[in-house]
N, C-alpha and C positions, 0 to 999 in steps of 0.2 A: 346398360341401355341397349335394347333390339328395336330396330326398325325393317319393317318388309311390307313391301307393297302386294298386293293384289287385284286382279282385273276383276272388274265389275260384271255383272249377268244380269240380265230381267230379275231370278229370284232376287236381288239385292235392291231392286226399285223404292221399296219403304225406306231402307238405310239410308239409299242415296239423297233421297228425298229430305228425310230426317238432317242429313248433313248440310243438305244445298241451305234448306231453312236457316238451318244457326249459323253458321260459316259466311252467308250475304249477311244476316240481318246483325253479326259479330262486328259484320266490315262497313257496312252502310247506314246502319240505323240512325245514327249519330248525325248525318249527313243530308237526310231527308224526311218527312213528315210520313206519319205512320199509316197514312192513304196510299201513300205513294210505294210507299214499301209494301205493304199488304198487299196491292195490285200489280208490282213485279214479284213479290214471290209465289201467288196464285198463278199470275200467267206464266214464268219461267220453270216453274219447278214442282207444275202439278202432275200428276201419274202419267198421264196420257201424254204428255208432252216429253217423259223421263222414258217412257219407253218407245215413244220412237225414235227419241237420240240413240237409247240402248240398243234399239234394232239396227241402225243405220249402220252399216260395215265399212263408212269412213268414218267414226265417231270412233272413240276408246276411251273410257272412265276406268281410272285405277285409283284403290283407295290407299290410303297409308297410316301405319298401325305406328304406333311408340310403344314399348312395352307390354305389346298385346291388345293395346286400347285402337279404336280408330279415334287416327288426331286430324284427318282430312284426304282433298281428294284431287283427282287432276283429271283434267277431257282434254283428250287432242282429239284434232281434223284433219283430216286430207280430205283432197278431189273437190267434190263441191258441197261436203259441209260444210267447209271453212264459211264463217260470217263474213267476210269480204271476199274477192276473187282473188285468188294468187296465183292460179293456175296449179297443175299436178304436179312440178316439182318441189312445192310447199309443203309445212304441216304449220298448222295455229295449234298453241298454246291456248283453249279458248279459258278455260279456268287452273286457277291453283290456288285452291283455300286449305288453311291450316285455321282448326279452333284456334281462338284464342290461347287459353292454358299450355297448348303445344308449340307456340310459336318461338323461334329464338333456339330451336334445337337442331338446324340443320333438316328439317324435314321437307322446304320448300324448294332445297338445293339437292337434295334427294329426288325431288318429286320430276324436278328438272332435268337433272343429268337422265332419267328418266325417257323422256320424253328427247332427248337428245339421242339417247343409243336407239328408240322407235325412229326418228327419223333416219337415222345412218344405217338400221335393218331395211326402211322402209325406201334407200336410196333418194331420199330428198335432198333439196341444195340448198333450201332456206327455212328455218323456222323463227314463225312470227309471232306478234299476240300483240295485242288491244289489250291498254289500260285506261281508265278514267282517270282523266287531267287532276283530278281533287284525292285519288290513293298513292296517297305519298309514301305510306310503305310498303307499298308493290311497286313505286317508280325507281325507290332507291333500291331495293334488291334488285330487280332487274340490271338496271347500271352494276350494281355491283358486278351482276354474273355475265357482264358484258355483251349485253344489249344495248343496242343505241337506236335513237328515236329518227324514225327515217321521215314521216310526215306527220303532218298535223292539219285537218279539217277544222275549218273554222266554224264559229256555232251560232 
């Protein structure tokens, strides 16, 4: 079994794309009507919208291979992409999707530890991340990897 990561570039915009698609509609479909879904993954993860996360140089997409395959992908933020305000000693976690088929191999803790040694390069004090109250198996990994739930917005 080989796992290794790689950073993401504008050339890889189709791929990324390609995976935002399956990876949400893997995790959400299930959960929402197919209007609803087709109009978040048009507005979230159409071209124009994928490159200028990709351009942004507080943004960072890195994708993650199993055996040579791409099995998913991970975006962190600093500064002021972050989706909330954290201020600059922050980074968010804003995505960590594994397909399906790839799931349950350690590649999510991978993707993580990840995104942990980028903050400790990038000299942060806190890393965060937004989950939906209803992804129960992103609430329990997280607790696992010792995360805990600091507030909650009421809806």
């Amino acid at each position: 079994m080989t796992i290794h990561i790689r950073k993401c570039t504008l050339e890889d915009i189709r791929v990324l794309q390609e995976i935002s698609y399956e990876t949400f509609n893997e995790t959400f479909k299930h959960q929402n009507s197919p209007e609803n879904m087709n109009a978040y993954l048009e507005r979230a993860f159409n071209v124009t919208q994928l490159a200028e996360e990709l351009s942004n140089r507080s943004s960072q997409f890195y994708f993650v291979y199993f055996n040579h395959e791409l099995a998913g992908y991970l975006k962190l933020n600093t500064n002021d992409a972050q989706s909330e305000e954290m201020g600059n000693e922050s980074l968010e976690i804003e995505r960590i999707y594994i397909k399906k088929e790839y799931q349950k191999h350690g590649l999510g803790k991978y993707l993580l530890n990840k995104a942990m040694e980028i903050a400790m390069e990038c000299h942060k004090k806190k890393v965060w991340l937004g989950v939906w109250e209803k992804n129960e198996n992103a609430i329990a990994f997280y607790k696992k990897m010792g995360f805990v739930q600091t507030k909650m917005y009421p809806l």
